[in-house]
C-alpha positions as CSV (number, residue, x, y, z in Angstrom):
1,X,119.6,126.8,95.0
2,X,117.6,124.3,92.6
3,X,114.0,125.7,93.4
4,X,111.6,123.4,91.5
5,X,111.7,119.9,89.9
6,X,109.2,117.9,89.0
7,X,110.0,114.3,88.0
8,X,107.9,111.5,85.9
9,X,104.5,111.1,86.7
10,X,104.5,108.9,90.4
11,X,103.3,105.4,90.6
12,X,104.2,102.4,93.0
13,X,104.9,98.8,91.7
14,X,103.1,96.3,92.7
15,X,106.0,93.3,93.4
16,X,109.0,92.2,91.9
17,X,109.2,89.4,89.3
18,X,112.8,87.4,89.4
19,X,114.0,84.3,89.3
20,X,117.2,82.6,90.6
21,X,118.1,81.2,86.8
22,X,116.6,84.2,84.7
23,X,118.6,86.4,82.8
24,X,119.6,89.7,84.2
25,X,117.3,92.4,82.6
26,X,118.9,94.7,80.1
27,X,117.3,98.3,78.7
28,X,114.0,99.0,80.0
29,X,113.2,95.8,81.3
30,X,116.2,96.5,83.6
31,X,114.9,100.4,84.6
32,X,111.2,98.4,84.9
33,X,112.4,95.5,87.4
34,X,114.3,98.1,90.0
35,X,112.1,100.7,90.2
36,X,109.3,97.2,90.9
37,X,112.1,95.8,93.1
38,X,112.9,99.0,95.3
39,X,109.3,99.9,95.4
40,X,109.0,96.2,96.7
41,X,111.4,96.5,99.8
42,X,111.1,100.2,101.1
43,X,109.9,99.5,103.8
44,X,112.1,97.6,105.6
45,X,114.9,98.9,103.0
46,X,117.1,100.3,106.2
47,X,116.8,97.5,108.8
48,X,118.0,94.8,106.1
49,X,120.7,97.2,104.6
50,X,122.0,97.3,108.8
51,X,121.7,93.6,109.0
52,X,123.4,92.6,106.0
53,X,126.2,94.9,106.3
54,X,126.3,94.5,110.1
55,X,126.2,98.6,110.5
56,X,129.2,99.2,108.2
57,X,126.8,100.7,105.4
58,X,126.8,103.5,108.0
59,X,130.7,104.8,108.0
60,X,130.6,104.2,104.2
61,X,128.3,107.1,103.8
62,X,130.7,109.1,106.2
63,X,133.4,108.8,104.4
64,X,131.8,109.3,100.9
65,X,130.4,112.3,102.2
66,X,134.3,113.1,103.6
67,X,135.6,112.6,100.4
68,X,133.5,115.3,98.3
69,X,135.5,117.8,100.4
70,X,132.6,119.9,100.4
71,X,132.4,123.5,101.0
72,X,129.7,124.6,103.4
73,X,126.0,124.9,102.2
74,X,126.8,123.3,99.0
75,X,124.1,122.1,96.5
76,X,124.2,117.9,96.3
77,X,122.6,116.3,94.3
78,X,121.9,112.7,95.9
79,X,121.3,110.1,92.7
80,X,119.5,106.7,93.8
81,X,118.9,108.9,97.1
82,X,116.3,105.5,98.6
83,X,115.2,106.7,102.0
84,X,117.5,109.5,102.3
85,X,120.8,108.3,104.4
86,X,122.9,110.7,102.5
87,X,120.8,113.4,102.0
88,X,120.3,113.5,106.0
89,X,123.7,113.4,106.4
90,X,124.9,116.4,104.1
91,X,121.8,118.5,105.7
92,X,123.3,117.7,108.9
93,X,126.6,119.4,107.9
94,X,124.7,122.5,106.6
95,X,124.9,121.5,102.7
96,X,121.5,121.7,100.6
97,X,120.9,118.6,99.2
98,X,118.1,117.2,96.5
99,X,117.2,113.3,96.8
100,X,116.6,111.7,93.3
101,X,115.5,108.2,92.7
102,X,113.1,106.2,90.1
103,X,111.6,104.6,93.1
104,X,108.1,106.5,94.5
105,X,107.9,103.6,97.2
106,X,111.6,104.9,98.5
107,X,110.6,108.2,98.5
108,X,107.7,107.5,100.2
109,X,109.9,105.9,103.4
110,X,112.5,108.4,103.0
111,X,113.3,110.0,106.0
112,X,115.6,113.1,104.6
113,X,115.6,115.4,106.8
114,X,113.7,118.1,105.1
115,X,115.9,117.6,102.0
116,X,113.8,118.1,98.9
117,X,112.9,114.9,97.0
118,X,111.6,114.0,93.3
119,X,111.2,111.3,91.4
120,X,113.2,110.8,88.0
121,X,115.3,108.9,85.6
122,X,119.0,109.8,86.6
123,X,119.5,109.7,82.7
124,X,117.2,112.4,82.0
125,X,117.5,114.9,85.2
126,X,114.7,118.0,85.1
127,X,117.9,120.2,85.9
128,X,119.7,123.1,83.8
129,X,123.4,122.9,83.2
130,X,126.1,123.8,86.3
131,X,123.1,123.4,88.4
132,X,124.7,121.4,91.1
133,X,128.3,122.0,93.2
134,X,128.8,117.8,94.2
135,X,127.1,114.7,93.2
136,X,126.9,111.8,95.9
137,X,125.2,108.4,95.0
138,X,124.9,104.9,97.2
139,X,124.7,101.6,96.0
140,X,122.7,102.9,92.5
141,X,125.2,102.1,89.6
142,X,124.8,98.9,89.0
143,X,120.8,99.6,88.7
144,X,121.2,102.0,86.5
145,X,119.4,100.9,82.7
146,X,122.5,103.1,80.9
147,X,125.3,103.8,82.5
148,X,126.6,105.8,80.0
149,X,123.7,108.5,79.8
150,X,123.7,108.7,83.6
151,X,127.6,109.6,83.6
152,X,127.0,112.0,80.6
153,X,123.8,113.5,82.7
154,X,125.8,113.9,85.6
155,X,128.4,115.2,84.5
156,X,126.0,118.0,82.4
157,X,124.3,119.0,85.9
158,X,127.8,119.5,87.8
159,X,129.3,122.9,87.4
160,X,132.7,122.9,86.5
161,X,134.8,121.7,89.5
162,X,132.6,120.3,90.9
163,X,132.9,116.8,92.6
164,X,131.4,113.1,92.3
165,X,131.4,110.6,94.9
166,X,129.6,107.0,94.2
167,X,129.8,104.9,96.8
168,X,129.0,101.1,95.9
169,X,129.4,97.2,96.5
170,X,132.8,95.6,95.8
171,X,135.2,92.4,96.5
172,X,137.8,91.9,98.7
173,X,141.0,91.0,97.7
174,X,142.2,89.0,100.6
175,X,141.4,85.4,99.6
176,X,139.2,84.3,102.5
177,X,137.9,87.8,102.7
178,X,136.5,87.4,99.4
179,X,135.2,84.0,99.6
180,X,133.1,85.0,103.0
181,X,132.0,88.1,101.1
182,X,130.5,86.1,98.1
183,X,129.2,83.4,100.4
184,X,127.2,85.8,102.4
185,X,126.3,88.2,99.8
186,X,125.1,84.9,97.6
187,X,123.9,82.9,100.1
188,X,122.9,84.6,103.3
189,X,121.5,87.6,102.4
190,X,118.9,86.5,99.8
191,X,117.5,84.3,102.4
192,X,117.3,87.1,105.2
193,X,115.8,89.2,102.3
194,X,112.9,86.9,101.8
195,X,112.8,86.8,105.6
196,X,112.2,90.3,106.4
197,X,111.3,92.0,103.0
198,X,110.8,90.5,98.9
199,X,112.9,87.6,98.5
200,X,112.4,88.0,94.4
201,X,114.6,91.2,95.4
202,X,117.3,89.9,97.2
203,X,118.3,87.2,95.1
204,X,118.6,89.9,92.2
205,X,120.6,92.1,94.3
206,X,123.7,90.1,94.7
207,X,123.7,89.0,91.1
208,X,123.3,92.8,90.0
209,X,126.9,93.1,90.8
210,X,127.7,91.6,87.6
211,X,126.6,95.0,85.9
212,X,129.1,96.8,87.5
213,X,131.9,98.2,84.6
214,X,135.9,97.1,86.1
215,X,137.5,100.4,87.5
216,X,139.4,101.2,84.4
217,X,136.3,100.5,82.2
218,X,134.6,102.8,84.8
219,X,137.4,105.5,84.6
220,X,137.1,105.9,81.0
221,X,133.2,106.3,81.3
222,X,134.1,109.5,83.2
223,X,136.9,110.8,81.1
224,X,134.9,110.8,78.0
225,X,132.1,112.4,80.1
226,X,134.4,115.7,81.2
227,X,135.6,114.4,84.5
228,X,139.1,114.3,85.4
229,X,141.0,113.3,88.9
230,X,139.7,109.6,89.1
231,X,140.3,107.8,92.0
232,X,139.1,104.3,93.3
233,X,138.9,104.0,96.9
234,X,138.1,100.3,98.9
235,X,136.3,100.4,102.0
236,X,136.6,97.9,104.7
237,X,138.8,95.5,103.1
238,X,137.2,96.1,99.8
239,X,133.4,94.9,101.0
240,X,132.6,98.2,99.6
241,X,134.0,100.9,97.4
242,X,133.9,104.3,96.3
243,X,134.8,106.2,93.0
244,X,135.8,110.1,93.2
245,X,135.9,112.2,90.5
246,X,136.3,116.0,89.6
247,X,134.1,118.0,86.8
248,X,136.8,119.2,84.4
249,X,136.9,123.1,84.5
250,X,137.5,123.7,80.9
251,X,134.2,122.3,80.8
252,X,130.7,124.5,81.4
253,X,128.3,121.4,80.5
254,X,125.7,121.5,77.8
């Protein structure tokens, strides 16, 4: 079991700062605006996740959590872990998880169910080698500053075989699936954002999608970073989606 991390020294933003027509943030003006933006809406993080998903965010995290296959008590690392959904959740099914995210205001409202929690860059983990059995993450890629270094930093802290599982925002297919997706995700949910929580926030959210790599771009990430067994897997019509992937056994990290 991982006994003792420490992560960066802790501090909580004070507010985002985002416009409708500025430029998506790049680098560490990127890393700078999310850990702002998610300190900005922890506390009302889980009701307006609920709202805008209507509940569904729910069985996405049940079925990630299915698909790591997990043997029991295994060691999870939970990247992005925000107030602790998944992290509950494994601890529920007797696995011992360890909730990671940039964000001291989220793991100040993080209610993980004992789990233990530290705050870090994903890209630069305060973990050996092999130190973990599974990797689970929620809605975190696209706000990651390099997605590159997180993949080869996750990959570095899974032991060989071990499993991935990152569960994220996607787009229907079906054509007037997809067109009530974008007009809600562009539309509706900044304004309930700025209703319940930071408004600055929720119009950066939907437009964050546009970080997110294609699946074969995202696939080759992976390969080049040790893991093997790739698989892509839409959830509820494709409103969400989730990414599997093995640590490749010829591999014992670095």
């Amino acid at each position: 079991m991982i006994k003792a991390i420490k992560g960066e020294p802790a501090h909580v933003s004070q507010g985002v700062s985002f416009d409708a027509c500025s430029p998506l943030p790049e680098g560490k003006a990127k890393q700078d605006l999310v850990r702002s933006m998610f300190d900005s809406i922890a506390p009302r993080y889980d009701l307006v996740n609920f709202l805008m998903t209507f509940g569904l965010d729910a069985g996405w995290r049940r079925r990630t959590i299915e698909m790591l296959q997990l043997s029991p008590g295994s060691v999870v690392l939970d990247i992005g872990c925000g107030t602790g959904d998944l992290a509950r959740s494994l601890r529920r099914k007797g696995h011992q998880p360890v909730g990671i995210d940039l964000s001291l205001g989220m793991l100040a409202a993080a209610r993980a169910g004992g789990a233990p929690l530290v705050q870090a860059d994903a890209a630069q983990l305060p973990l050996l080698a092999c130190a973990a059995d599974a990797v689970v993450s929620g809605f975190a890629v696209r706000n990651f500053a390099d997605l590159t270094s997180v993949v080869n930093e996750l990959g570095r802290v899974l032991r060989p075989g071990g499993r991935l599982a990152l569960l994220e925002v996607g787009e229907p297919k079906h054509r007037l699936l997809r067109f009530g997706h974008r007009v809600w995700f562009a539309h509706v949910v900044p304004q309930l954002g700025a209703l319940l929580s930071d408004g600055a926030a929720y119009r950066y959210l939907p437009r964050s999608v546009a970080y997110l790599p294609s699946f074969p771009e995202f696939a080759g990430l992976l390969c080049d970073a040790g893991f093997t067994n790739v698989r892509h897997h839409p959830l509820s019509g494709g409103i969400a989606q989730c990414v599997i992937a093995t640590r490749s056994a010829d591999s014992a990290g670095s």
